[in-house]
C-alpha positions in Angstrom: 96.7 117.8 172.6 99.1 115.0 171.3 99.0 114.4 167.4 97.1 111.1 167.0 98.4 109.5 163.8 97.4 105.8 161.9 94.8 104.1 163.4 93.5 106.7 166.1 93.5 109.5 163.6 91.3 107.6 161.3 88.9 106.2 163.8 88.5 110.1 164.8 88.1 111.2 161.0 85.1 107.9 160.5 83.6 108.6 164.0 83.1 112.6 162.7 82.0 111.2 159.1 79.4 109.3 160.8 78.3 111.9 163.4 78.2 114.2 160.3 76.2 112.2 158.3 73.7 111.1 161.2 73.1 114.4 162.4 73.0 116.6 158.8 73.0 113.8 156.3 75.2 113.5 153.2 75.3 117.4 152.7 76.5 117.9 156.4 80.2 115.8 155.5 82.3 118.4 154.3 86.1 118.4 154.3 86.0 121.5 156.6 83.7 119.8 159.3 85.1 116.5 159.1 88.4 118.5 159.6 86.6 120.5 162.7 85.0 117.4 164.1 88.1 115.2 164.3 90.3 117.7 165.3 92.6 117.7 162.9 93.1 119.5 159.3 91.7 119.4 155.9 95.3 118.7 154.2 95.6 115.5 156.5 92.0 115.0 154.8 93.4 115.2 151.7 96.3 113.4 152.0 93.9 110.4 152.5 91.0 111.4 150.5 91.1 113.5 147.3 87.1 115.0 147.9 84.3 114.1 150.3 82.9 111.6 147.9 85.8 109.4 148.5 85.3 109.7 151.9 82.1 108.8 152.0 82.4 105.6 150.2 85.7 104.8 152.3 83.9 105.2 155.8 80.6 103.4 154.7 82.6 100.4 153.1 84.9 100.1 155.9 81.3 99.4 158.2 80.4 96.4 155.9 83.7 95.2 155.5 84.4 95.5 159.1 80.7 94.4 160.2 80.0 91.3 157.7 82.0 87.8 157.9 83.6 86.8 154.9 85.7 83.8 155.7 85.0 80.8 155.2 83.7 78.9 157.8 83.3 75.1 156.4 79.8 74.9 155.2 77.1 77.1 154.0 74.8 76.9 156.3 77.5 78.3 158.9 79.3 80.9 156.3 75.2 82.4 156.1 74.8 82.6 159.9 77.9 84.9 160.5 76.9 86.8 157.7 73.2 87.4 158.7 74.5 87.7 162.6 77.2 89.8 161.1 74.1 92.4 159.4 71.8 91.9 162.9 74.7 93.5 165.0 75.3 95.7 162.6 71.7 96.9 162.4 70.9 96.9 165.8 73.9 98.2 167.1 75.0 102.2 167.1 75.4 102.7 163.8 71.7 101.3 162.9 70.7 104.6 163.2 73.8 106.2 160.9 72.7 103.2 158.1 69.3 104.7 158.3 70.2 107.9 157.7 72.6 107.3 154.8 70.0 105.2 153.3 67.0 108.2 153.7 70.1 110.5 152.3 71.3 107.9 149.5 67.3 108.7 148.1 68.4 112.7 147.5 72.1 112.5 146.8 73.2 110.7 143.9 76.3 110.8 144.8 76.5 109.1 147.8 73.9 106.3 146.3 76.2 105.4 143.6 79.0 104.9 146.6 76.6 102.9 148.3 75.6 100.8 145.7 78.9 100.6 144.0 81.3 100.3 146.9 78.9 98.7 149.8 76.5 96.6 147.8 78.6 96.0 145.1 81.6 93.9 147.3 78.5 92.2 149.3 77.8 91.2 146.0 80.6 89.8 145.6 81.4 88.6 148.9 77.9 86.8 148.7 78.4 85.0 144.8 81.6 83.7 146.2 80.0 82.1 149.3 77.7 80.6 147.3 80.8 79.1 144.5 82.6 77.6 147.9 79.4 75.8 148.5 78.7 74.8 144.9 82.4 73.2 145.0 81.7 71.8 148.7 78.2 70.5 147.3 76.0 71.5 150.0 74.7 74.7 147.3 73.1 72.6 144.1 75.0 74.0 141.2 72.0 75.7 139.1 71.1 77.6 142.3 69.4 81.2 141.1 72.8 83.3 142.3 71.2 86.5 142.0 68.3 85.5 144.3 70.4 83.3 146.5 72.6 86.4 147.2 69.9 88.7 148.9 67.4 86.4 150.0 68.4 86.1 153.5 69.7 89.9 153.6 66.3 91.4 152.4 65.0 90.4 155.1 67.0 92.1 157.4 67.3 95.0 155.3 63.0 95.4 155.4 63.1 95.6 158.9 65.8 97.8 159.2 64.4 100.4 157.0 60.8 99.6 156.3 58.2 97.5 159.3 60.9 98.2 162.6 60.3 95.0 163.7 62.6 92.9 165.4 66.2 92.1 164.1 66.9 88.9 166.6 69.5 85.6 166.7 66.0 83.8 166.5 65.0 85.3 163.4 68.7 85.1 162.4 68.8 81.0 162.3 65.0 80.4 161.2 65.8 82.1 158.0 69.3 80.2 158.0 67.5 77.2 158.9 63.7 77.5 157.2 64.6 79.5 154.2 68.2 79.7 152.8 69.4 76.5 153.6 66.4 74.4 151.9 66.4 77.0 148.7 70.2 76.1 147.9 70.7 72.5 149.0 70.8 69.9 146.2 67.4 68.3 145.2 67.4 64.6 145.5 
């Protein structure tokens, strides 16, 4: 077998993380079986990574950032719909059922919680407080909009029916909260 290096070799190493994690949950992503699973070594592991943790919050944080829109797109209304289309293929693609299982783990491993919340939640944060500024400065987001709230309103939704009812995650659902919710909670009030 050839020596895959860069990109290959780390889609490999994430593709085993996730396997790992799916299949045994948090406990199951070891340096040794990511090693086995990717076929390659622990040192390369550890050239990249200095312990499982970091790997961890690498792999789950390279999903968002990878998943989820960030750029600017001209208007609220249009940065929120990438974003929320950006969670729906996300959760209803093949790694809903990795986020599902990281999430049911998360509830047992504080260790991989804090990465999650930290490292995941913590640069939507971000991500989100800044989409809202560009639309404060734009003016189509009133400037005493409740950030806080305004940053997971649309998301929560998605989230709920990822991990708690099951139902339907659709483009319909997508633009009615776009459209019905989020847009009329930040516009200006005349």
């Amino acid at each position: 077998m050839a020596r895959r290096h860069g990109e290959q070799l780390d889609a490999a190493i994430r593709s085993a993380v996730l396997d790992l994690l799916a299949e045994h949950g948090p406990g199951g992503v070891t340096m040794e079986a990511v090693a086995a699973a990717a076929q390659t070594s622990k040192p390369v592991l550890y050239r990249r990574w200095p312990d499982r943790a970091a790997l961890l919050r690498d792999t789950l944080l390279q999903i968002a950032t990878t998943a989820i829109p960030h750029q600017d797109t001209g208007s609220y209304r249009t940065d929120m719909l990438a974003v929320l289309r950006g969670w729906a293929a996300l959760f209803t693609g093949p790694q809903a059922a990795v986020l599902r299982a990281a999430i049911a783990a998360a509830a047992h491993d504080p260790e991989l919680s804090a990465a999650f919340q930290q490292d995941v939640i913590g640069w939507r944060k971000e991500e989100m407080a800044a989409l809202l500024a560009r639309g404060i400065d734009r003016g189509d987001v009133r400037p005493d909009v409740p950030v806080e709230i305004a940053r997971e309103l649309g998301q929560s939704v998605l989230w709920h029916r990822l991990l708690i009812t099951g139902d339907p995650i659709t483009d319909d659902l997508v633009v009615q909260l776009v459209d019905d919710v989020l847009v009329p909670f930040v516009s200006p009030r005349e």
